[in-house]
Structure formats: C-alpha cells, structure tokens
N, C-alpha and C positions, 0 to 999 in steps of 0.2 A: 499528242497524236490522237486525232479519232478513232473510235470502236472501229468505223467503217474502213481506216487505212490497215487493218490488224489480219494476219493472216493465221488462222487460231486452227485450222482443224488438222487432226496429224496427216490424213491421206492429201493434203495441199502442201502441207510441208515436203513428205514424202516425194509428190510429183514433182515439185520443185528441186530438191535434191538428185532426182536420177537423170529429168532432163535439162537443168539449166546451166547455164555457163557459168565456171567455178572461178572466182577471186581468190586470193590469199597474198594475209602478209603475216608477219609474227605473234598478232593475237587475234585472226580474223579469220575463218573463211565463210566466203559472202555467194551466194548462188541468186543468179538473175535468168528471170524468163518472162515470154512478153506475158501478157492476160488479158481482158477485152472488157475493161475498163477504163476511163478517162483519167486515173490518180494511179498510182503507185500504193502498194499495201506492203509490209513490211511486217516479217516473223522473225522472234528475238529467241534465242535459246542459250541459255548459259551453262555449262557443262557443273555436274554435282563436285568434280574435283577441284571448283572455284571457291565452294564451301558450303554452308548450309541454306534454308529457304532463305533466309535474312537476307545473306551475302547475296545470293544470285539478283534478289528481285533486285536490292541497289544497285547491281550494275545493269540490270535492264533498264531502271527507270535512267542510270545517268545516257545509255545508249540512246532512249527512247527522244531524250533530253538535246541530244547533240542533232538528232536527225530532224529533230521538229524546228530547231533554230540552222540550218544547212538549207542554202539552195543546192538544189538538186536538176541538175540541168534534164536529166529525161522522165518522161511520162507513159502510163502503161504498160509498168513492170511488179511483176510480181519479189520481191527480195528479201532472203532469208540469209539472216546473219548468224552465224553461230561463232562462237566462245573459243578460244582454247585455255586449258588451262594456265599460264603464263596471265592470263588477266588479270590474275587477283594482286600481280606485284607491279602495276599500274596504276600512275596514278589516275585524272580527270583530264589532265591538259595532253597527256598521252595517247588517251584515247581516243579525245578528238585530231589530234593531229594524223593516229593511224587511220581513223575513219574518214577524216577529210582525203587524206590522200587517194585510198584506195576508190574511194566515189569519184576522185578527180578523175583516175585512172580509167574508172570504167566511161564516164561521161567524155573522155578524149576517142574512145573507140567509138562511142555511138554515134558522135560527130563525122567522123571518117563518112 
C-alpha cells in the first residue's frame, strides 16, 4: 500500500466515522465516504484489546497485505477499517475471507 493510499490523520479518521456509511461483520467494522480523489486511501486501527504494539501492527500489515492483493471494484472512497477484538483468534485465511466478503458486499451496492 502507498503513503499516498494511507489515511493517517486522526480528524480524517474522525470525519469519516461520524459521516460515513457503517459495514460490519464479526471482526470488522468498515466506514466508507466519497473523497475527491481518483484512488481510494484506507485507515487501519486495531483495538489495544487485540494485544500489544507487536500484535496490532501484524495484523495491520496482514490487513494492509490482503487489500493491496484484492480488486476492489470502486474508486474514490475514503475507508477506515477498525478491529474488534475477536481478531486476535483469527487466523490469515479468516481474515481474508471476512474482508473479501464484506468489500463484495459494499462493491454490490455501489453497483446498484
């Protein structure tokens, strides 16, 4: 994933959370809103109750991992993913299967 796709500042996270439209499945909720650029930027948060810095960042980089090898059918969304803590008893092929679906999910609406 590029610097450039990376949504890093907390008041963007923030904006994103109050206005966007909220996903969720059993280890995910995913908040999507447009932005007014040509790519998609993606904010990754893994909750302290997954475990320590160690733990978290591995499962950002395997999340980071699963979206950079994912087509991703829409363009020009802001999307921030946060954690629940159930993640930590997950394994890899888990994760991608919950993240595959719930992108399917949203990418079936945007189609509509």
């Amino acid at each position: 994933m590029k610097k450039i796709n990376i949504v890093k500042k907390n008041t963007e996270f923030n904006n994103i959370i109050k206005i966007g439209k909220k996903y969720s499945n059993d280890i995910f909720y995913i908040y999507i809103v447009d932005n007014s650029y040509p790519y998609n930027r993606y904010g990754i948060s893994v909750s302290k109750k997954v475990g320590n810095a160690v733990t978290r960042n591995l499962y950002k980089r395997r999340i980071k991992d699963i979206i950079d090898n994912m087509y991703i059918k829409f363009c020009g969304k802001d999307v921030v993913i946060i954690s629940r803590p159930k993640l930590k008893f997950c394994d890899y092929n888990y994760i991608k299967d919950s993240i595959i679906k719930i992108f399917g999910m949203i990418g079936e609406e945007y189609e509509k």
